[in-house]
ROKE-655460 format. One record per residue: residue in three letters; chain; x, y, z of N, C-alpha, C in turn. Coordinates in nm, 2 decimals. Layout:
N
   aa  ch    n_xx    n_yy    n_zz   ca_xx   ca_yy   ca_zz    c_xx    c_yy    c_zz
  ALA   A       X       Y       Z       X       Y       Z       X       Y       Z
...
END
This chain:
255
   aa  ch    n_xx    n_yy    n_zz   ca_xx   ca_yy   ca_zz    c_xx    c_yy    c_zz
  UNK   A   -2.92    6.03   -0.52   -2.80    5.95   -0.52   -2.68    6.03   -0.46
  UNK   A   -2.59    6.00   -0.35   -2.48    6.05   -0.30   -2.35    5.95   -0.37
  UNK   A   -2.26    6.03   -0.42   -2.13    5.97   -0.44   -2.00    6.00   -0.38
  UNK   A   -1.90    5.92   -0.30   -1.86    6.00   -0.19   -1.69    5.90   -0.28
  UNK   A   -1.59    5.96   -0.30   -1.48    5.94   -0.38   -1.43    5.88   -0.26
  UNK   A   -1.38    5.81   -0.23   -1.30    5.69   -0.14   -1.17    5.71   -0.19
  UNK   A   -1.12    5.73   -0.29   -1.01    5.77   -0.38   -0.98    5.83   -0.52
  UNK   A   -0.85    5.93   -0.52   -0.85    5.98   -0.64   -0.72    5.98   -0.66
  UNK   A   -0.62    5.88   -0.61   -0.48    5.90   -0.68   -0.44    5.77   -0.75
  UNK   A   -0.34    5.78   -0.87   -0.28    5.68   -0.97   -0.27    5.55   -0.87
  UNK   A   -0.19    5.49   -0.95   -0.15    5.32   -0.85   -0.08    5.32   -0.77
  UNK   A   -0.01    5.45   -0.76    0.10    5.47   -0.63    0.05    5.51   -0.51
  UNK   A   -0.07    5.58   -0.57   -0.14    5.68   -0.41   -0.05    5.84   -0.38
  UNK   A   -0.07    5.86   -0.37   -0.02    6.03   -0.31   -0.02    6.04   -0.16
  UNK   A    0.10    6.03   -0.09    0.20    6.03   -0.15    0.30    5.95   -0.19
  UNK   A    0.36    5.93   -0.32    0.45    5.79   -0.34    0.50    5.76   -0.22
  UNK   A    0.56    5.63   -0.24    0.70    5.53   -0.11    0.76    5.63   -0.14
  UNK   A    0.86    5.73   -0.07    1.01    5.76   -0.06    1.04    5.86   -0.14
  UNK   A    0.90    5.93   -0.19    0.94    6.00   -0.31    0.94    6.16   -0.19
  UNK   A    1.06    6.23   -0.31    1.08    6.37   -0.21    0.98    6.48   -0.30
  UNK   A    0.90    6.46   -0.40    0.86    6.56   -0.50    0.78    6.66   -0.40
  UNK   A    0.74    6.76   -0.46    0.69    6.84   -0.35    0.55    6.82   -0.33
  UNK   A    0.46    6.80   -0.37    0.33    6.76   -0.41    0.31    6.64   -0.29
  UNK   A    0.44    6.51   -0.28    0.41    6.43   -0.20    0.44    6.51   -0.08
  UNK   A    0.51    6.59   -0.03    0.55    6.65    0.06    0.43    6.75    0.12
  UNK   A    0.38    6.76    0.01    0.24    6.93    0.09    0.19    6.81    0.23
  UNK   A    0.10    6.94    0.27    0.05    6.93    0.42   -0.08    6.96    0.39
  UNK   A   -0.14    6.97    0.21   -0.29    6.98    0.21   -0.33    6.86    0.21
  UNK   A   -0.44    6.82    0.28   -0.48    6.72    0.27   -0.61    6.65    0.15
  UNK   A   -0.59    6.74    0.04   -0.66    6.74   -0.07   -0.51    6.70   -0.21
  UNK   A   -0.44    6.73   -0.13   -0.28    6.63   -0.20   -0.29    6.51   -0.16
  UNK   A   -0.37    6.43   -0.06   -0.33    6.33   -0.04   -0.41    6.20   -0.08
  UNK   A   -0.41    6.14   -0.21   -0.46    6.04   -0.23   -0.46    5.88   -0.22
  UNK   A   -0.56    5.86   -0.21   -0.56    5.70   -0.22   -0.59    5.63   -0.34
  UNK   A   -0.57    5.49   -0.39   -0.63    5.47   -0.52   -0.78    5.48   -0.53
  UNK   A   -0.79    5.48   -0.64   -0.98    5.54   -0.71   -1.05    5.44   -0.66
  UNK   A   -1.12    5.47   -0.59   -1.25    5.41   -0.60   -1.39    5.51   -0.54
  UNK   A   -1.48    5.47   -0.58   -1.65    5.52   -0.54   -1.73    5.47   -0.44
  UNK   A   -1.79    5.51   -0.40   -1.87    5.46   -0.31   -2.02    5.58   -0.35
  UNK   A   -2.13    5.43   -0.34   -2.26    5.49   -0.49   -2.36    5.47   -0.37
  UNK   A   -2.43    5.54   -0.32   -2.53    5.54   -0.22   -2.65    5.58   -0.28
  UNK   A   -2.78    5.48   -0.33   -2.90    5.51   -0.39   -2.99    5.43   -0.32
  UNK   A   -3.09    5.51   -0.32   -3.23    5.50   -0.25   -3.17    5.38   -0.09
  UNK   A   -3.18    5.23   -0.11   -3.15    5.17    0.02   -3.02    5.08   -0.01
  UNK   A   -2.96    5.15   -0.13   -2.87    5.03   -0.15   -2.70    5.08   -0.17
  UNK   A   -2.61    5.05   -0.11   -2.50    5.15   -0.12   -2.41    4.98   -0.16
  UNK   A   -2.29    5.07   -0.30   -2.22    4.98   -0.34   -2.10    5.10   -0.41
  UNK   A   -2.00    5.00   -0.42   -1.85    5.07   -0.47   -1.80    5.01   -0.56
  UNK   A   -1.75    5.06   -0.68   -1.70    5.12   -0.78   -1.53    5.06   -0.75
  UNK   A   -1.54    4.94   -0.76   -1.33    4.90   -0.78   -1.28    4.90   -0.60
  UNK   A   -1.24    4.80   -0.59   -1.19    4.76   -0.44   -1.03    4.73   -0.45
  UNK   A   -0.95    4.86   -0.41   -0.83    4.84   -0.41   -0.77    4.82   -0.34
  UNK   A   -0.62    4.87   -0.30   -0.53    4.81   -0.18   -0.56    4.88   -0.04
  UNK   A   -0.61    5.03   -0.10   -0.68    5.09    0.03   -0.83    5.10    0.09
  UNK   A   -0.88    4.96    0.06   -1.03    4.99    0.04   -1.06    4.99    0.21
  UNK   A   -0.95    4.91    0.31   -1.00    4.91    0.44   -0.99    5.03    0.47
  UNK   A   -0.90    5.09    0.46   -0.86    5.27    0.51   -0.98    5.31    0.46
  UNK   A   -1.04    5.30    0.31   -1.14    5.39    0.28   -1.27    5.36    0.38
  UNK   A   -1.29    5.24    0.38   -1.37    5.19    0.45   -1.41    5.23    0.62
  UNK   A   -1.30    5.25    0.66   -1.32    5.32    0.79   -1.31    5.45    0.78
  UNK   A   -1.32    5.52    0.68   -1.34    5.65    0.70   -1.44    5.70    0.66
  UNK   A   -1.51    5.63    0.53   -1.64    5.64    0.50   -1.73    5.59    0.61
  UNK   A   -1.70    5.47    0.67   -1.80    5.45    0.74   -1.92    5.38    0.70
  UNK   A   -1.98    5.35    0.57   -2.12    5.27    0.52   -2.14    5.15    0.62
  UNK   A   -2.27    5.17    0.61   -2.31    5.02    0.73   -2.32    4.89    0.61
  UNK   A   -2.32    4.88    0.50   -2.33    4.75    0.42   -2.26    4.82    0.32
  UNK   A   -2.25    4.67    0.20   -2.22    4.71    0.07   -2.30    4.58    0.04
  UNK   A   -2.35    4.62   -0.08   -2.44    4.52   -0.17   -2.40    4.51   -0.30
  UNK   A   -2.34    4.55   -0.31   -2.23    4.47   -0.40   -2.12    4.60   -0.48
  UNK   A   -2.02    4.48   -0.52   -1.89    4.56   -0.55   -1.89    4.53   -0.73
  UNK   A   -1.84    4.68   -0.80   -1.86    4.66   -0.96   -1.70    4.70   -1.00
  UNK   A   -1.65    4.65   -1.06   -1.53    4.62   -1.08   -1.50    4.67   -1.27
  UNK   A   -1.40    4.79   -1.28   -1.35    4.86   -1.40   -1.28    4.75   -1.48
  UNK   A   -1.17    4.68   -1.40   -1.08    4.60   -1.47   -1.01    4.56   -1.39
  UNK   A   -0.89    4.43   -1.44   -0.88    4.37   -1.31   -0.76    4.41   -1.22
  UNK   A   -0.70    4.55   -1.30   -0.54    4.61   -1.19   -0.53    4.59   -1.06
  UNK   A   -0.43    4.56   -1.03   -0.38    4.54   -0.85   -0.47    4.66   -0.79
  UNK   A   -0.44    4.79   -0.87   -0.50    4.90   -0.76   -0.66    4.95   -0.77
  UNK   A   -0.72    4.83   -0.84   -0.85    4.86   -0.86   -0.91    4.74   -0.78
  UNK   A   -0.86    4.63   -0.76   -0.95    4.49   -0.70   -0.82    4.46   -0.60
  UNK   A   -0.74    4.50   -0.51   -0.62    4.44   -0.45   -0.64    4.37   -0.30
  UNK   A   -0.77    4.50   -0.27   -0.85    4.51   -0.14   -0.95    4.40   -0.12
  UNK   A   -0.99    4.30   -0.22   -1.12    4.23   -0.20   -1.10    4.14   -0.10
  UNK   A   -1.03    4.12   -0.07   -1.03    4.03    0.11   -1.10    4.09    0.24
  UNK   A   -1.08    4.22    0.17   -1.13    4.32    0.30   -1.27    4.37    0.33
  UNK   A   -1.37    4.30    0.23   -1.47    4.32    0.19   -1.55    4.19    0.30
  UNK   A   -1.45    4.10    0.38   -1.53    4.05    0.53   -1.62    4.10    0.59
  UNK   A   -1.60    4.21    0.64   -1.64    4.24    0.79   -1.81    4.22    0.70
  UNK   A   -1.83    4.31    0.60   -1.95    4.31    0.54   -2.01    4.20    0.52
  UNK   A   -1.96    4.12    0.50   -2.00    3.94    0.47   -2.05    3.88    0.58
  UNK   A   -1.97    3.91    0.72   -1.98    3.85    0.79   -2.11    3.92    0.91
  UNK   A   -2.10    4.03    0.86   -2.24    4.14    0.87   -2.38    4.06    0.81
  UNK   A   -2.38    4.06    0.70   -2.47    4.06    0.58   -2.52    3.96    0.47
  UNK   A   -2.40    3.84    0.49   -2.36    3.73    0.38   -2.32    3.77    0.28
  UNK   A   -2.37    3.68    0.16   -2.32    3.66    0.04   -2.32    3.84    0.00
  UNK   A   -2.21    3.82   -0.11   -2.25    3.99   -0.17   -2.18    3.99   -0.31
  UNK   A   -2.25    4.05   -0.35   -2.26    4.04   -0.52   -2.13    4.10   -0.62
  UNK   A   -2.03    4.04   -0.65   -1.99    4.13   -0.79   -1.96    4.13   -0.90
  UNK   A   -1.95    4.23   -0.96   -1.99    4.23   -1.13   -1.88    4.29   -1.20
  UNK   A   -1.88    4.21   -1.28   -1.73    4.23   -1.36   -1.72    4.18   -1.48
  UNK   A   -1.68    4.23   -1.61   -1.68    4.15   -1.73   -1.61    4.01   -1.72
  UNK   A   -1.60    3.95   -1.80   -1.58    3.74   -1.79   -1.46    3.79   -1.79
  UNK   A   -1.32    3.83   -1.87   -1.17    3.83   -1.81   -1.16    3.88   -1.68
  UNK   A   -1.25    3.97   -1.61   -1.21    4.03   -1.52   -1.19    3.94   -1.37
  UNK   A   -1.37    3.87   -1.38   -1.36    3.76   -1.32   -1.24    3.64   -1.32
  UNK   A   -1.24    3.62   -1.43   -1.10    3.53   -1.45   -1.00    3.56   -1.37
  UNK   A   -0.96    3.65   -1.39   -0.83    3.71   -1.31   -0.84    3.71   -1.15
  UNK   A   -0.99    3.73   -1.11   -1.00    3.75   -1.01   -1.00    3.61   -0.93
  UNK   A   -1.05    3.54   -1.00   -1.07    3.37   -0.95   -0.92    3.32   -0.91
  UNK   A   -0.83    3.34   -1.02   -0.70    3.33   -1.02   -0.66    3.40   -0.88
  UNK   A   -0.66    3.53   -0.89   -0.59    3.62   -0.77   -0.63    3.56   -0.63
  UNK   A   -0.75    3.55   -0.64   -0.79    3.49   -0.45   -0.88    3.37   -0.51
  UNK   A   -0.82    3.25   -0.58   -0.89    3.13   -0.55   -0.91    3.08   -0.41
  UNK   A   -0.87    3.11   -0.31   -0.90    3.09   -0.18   -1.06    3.11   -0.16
  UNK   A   -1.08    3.22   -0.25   -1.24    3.26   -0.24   -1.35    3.20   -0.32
  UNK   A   -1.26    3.17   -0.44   -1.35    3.13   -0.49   -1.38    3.00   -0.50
  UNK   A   -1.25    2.89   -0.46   -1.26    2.76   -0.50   -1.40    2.68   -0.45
  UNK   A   -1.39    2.57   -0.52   -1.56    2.48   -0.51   -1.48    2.41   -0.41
  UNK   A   -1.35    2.34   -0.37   -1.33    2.28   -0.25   -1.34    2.38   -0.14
  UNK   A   -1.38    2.29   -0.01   -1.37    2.33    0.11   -1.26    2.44    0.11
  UNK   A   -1.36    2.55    0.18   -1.33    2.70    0.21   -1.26    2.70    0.31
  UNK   A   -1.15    2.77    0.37   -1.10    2.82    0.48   -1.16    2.87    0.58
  UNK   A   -1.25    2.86    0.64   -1.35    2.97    0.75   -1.29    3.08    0.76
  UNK   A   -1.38    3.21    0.72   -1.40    3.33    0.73   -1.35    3.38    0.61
  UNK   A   -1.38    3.30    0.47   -1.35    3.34    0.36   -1.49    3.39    0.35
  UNK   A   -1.48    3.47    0.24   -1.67    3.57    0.20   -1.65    3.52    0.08
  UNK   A   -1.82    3.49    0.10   -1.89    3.41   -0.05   -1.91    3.50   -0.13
  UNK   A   -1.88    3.57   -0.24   -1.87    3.65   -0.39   -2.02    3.58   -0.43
  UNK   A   -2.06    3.63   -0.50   -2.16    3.62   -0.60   -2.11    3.67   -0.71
  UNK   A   -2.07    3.58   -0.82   -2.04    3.64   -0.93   -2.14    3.69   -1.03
  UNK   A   -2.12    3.78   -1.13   -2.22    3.86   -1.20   -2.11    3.87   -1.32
  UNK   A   -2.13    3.83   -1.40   -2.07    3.89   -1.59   -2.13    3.99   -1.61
  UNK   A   -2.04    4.06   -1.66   -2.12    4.18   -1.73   -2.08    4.18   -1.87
  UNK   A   -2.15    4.25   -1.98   -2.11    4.29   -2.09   -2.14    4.46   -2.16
  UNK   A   -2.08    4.48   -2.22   -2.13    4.65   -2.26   -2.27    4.60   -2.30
  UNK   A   -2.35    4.61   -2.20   -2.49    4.65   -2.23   -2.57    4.63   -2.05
  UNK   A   -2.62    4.73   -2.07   -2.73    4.77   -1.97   -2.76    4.63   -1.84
  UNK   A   -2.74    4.65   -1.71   -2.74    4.53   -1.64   -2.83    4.67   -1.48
  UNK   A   -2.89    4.61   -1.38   -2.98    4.65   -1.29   -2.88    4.57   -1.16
  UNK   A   -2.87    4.70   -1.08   -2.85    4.65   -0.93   -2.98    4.68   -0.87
  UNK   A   -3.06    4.66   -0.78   -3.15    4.67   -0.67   -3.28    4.78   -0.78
  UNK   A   -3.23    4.77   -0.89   -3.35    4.82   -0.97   -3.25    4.98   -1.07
  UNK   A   -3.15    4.99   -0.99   -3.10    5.11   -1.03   -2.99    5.04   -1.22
  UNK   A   -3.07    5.13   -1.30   -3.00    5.10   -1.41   -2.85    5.18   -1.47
  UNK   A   -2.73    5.03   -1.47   -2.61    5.09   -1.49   -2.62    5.08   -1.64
  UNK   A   -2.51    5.14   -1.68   -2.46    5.15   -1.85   -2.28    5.18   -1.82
  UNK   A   -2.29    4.98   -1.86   -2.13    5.04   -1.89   -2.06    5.10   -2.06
  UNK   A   -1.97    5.19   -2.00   -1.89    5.25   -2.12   -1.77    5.18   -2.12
  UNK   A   -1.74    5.12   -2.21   -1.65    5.03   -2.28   -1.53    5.17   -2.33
  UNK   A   -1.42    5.18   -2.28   -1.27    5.22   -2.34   -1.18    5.16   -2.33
  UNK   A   -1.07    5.15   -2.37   -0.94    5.08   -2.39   -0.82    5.23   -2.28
  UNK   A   -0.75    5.10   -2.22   -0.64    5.16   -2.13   -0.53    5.09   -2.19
  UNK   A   -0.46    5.16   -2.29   -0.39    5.10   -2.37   -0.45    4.98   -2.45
  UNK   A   -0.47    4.87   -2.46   -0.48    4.80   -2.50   -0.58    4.75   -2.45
  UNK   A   -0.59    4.77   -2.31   -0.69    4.66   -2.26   -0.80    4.71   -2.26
  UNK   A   -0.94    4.65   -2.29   -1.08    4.70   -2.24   -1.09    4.70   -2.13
  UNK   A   -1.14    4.83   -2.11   -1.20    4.86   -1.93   -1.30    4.92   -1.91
  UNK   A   -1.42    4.93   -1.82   -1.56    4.98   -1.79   -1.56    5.10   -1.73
  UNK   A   -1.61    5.18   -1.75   -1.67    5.27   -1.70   -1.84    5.29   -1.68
  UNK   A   -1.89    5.34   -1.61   -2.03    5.35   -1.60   -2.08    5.42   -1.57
  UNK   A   -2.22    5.41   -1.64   -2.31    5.55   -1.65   -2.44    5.53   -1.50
  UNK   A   -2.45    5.62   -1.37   -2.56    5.58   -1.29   -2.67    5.71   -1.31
  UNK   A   -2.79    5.69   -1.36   -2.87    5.82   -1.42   -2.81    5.89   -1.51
  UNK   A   -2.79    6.01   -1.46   -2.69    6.16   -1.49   -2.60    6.14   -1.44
  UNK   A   -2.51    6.06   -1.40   -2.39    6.05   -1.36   -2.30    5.94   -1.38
  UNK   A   -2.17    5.97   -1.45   -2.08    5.89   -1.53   -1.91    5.88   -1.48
  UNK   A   -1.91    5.77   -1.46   -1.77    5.79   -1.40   -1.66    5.67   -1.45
  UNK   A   -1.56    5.72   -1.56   -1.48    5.66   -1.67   -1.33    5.65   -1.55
  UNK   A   -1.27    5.57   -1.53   -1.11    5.58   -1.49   -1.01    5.49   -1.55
  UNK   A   -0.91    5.50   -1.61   -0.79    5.44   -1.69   -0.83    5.42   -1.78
  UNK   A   -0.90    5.54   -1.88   -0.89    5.52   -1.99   -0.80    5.60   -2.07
  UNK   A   -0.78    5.59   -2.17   -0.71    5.67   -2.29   -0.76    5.68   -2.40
  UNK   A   -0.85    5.59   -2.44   -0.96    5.60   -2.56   -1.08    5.58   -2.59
  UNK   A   -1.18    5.69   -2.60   -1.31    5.60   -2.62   -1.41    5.64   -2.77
  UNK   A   -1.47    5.50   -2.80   -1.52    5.50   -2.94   -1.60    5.62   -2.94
  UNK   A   -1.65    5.66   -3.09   -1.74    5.79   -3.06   -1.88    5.71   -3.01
  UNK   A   -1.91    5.62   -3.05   -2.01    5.52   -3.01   -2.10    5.51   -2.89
  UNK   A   -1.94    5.46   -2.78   -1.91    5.45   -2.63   -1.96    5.65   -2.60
  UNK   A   -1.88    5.74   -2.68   -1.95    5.87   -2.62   -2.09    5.91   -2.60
  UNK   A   -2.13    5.84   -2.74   -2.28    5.85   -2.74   -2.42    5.84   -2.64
  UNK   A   -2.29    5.76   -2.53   -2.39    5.70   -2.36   -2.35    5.78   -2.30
  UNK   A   -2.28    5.91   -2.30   -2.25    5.98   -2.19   -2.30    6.11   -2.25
  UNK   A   -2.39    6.14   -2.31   -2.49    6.31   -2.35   -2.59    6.35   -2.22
  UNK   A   -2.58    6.45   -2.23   -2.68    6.51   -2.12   -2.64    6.48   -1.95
  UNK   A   -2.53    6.48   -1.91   -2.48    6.45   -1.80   -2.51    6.55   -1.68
  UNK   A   -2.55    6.48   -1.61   -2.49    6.64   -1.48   -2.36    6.64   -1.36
  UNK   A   -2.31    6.47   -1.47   -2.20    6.52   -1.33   -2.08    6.40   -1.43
  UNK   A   -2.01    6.43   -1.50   -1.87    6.33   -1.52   -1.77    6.31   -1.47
  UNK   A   -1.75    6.21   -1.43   -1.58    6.19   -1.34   -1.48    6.09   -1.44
  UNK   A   -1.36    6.15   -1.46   -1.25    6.13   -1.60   -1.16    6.12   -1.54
  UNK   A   -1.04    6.07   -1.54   -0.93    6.04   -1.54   -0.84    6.14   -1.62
  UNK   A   -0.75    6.19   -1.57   -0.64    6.32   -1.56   -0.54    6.24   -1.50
  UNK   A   -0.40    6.17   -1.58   -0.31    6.15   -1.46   -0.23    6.23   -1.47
  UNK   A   -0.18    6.35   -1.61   -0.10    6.43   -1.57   -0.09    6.54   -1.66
  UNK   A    0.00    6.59   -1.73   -0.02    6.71   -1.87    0.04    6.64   -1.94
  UNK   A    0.17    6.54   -1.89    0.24    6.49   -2.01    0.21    6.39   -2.07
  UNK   A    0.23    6.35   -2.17    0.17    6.23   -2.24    0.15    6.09   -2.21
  UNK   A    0.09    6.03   -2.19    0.08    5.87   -2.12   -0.01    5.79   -2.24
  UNK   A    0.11    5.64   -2.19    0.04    5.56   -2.28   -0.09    5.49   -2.25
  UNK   A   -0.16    5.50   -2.13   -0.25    5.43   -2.12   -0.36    5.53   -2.03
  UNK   A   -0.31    5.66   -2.02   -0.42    5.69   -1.97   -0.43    5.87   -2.00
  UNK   A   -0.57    5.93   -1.97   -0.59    6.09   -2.02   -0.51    6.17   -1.99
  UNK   A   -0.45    6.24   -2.03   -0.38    6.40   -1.97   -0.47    6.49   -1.93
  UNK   A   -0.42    6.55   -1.91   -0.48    6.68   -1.83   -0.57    6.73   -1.95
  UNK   A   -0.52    6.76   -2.08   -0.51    6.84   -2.17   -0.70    6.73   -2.23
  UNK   A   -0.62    6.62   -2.28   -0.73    6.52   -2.35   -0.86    6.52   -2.24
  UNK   A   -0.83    6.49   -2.15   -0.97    6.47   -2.07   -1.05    6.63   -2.04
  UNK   A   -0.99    6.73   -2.09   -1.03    6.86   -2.07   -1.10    6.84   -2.23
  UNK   A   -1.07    6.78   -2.31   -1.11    6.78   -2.43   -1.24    6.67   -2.48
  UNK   A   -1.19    6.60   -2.41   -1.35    6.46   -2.35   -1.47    6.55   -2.30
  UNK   A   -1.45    6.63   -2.18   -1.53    6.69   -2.12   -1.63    6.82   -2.20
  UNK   A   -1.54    6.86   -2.29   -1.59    6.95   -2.37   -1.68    6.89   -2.50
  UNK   A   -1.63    6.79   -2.54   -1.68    6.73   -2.62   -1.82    6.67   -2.57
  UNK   A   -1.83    6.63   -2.47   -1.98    6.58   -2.40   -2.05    6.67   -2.30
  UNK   A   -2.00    6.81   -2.22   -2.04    6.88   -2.21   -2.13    6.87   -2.09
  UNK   A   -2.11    6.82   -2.01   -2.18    6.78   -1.90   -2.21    6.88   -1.82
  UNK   A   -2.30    6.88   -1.75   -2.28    7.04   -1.61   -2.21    7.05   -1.55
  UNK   A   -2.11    6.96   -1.53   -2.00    6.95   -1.43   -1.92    6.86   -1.44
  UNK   A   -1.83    6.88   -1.45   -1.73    6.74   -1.46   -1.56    6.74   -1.33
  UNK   A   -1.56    6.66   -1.30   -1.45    6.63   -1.17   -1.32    6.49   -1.24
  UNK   A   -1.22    6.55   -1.24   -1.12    6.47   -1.24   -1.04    6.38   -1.15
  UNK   A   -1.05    6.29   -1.20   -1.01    6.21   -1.08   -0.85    6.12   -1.11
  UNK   A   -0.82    5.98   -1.10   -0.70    5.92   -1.11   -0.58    6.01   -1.15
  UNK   A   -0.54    6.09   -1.04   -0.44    6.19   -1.04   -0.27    6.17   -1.01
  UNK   A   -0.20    6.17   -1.06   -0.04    6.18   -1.00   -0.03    6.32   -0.93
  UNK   A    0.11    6.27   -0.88    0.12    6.40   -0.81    0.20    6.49   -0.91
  UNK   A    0.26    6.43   -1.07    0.33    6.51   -1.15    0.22    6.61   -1.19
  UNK   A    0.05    6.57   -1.17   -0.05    6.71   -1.21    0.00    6.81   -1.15
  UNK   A   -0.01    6.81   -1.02    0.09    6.95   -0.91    0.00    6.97   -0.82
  UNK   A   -0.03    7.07   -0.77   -0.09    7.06   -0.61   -0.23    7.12   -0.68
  UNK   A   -0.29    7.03   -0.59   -0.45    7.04   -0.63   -0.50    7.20   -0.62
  UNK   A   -0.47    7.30   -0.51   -0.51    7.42   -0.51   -0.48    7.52   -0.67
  UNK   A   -0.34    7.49   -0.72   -0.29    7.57   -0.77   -0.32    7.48   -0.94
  UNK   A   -0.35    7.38   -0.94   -0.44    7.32   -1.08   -0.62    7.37   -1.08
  UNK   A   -0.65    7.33   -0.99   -0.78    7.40   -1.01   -0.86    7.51   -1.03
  UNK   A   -0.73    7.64   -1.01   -0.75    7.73   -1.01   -0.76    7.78   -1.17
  UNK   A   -0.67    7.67   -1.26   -0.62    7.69   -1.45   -0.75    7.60   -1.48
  UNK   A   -0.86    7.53   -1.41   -0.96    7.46   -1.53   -1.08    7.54   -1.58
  UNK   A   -1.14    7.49   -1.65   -1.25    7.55   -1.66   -1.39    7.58   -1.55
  UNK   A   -1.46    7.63   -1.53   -1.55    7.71   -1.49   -1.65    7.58   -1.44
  UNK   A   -1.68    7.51   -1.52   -1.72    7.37   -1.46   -1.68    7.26   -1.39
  UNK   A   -1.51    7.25   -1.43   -1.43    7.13   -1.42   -1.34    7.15   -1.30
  UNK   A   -1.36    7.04   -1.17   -1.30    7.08   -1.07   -1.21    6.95   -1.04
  UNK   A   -1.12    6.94   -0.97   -1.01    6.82   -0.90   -1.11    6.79   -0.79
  UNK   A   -1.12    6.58   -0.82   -1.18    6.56   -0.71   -1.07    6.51   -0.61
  UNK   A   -1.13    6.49   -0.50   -1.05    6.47   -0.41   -1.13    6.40   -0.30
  UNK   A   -1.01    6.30   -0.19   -1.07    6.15   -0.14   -1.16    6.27   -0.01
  UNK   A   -1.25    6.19   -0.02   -1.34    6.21    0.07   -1.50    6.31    0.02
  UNK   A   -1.46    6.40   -0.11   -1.55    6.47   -0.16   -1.67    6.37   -0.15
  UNK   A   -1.83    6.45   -0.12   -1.95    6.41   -0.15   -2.00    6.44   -0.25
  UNK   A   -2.05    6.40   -0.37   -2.17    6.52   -0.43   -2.31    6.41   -0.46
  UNK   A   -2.44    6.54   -0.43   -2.52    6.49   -0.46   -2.56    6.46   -0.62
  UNK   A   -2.67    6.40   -0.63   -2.66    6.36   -0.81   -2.82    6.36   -0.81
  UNK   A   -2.89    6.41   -0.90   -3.07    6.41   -0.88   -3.07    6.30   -0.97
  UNK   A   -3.18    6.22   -0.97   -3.24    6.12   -1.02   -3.32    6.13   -1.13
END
């Protein structure tokens, strides 16, 4: 399994509109984020993890020849904003699949009824295949997911487990329950948006505290602000396992 991070910054992206902070200002290009999303490449089937506002940018830089289907955290502008842009693949490939808990769908029906309505379609609208999910165990192309259920502030949102590899974003709390699917890991990806305290999502501090708690062989932080500080000079203060991801990183994941 190859996982190739399409994005690792908050809902604003790195670097904010207009902002003069210095972080949006660096010239590393490991400062420079787009919103979160995955892109999950297993045995013949490659699919992504939350389609946001930058999914075409991601999209042409990644490069994938298909996507077979899109799995969806929750329904934020900067996690589903992109799904129009999920054409070219349709029009490649047809129908394409995605999976999302029943409010998420909701929202989504709502957001681009153009796509989904039962009247006559607009030509060159792409046919969705919807898929419900619920916290329990569901099969893409044979590959078994496990979503983990946490709350981002208030709202339930999915994270999911693929083999030995787990990847949670906007959360802030999870049951010890929900922990209980994430033991024996070889690779975690958490959400860090900064050191100071947030109401809906990990700090630096808590998600260093998640990670230790489940102990995985490695774990990568991802949904970042630029208030964390410049990626070179954070990575250098984590622990020995725990590294800043960043858009474009690969890693492999054994099966």
């Amino acid at each position: 399994m190859k996982i190739t991070f399409l994005g690792t910054g908050t809902s604003q992206g790195i670097p904010v509109i207009g902002s003069n902070h210095p972080v949006c200002l660096s010239e590393n290009p490991k400062d420079k984020r787009l919103r979160v999303s995955i892109l999950v490449e297993w045995q013949n089937s490659t699919f992504v993890v939350d389609c946001g506002p930058d999914f075409r940018q991601q999209m042409l830089r990644a490069n994938p020849k298909k996507i077979d289907a899109v799995i969806f955290t929750h329904e934020h502008a900067d996690h589903t904003a992109g799904l129009d842009d999920i054409r070219p693949f349709f029009f490649k490939q047809g129908d394409i699949d995605i999976y999302a808990h029943k409010r998420v769908l909701g929202q989504l029906t709502q957001r681009f009824e153009y796509i989904f309505t039962s009247e006559i379609k607009y030509p060159g609208v792409p046919n969705l295949i919807q898929n419900e999910i619920k916290n329990e165990p569901f099969n893409i192309a044979g590959l078994k997911i496990i979503p983990i259920e946490g709350l981002h502030y208030k709202l339930s949102v999915f994270g999911y487990r693929f083999g030995n590899f787990a990847y949670l974003t906007d959360m802030k709390t999870i049951a010890e329950t929900e922990k209980q699917k994430l033991k024996n890991l070889d690779v975690l990806v958490i959400n860090a948006l900064r050191e100071e305290e947030h109401i809906s999502h990990f700090t630096l501090a808590e998600a260093l505290d998640v990670i230790a708690q489940l102990k995985p062989k490695k774990a990568y932080l991802t949904h970042i602000s630029h208030l964390l500080g410049f990626h070179d000079e954070v990575e250098q203060k984590l622990p020995n396992n725990v590294f800043l991801a960043y858009d474009g990183l690969e890693i492999a994941i054994s099966e």
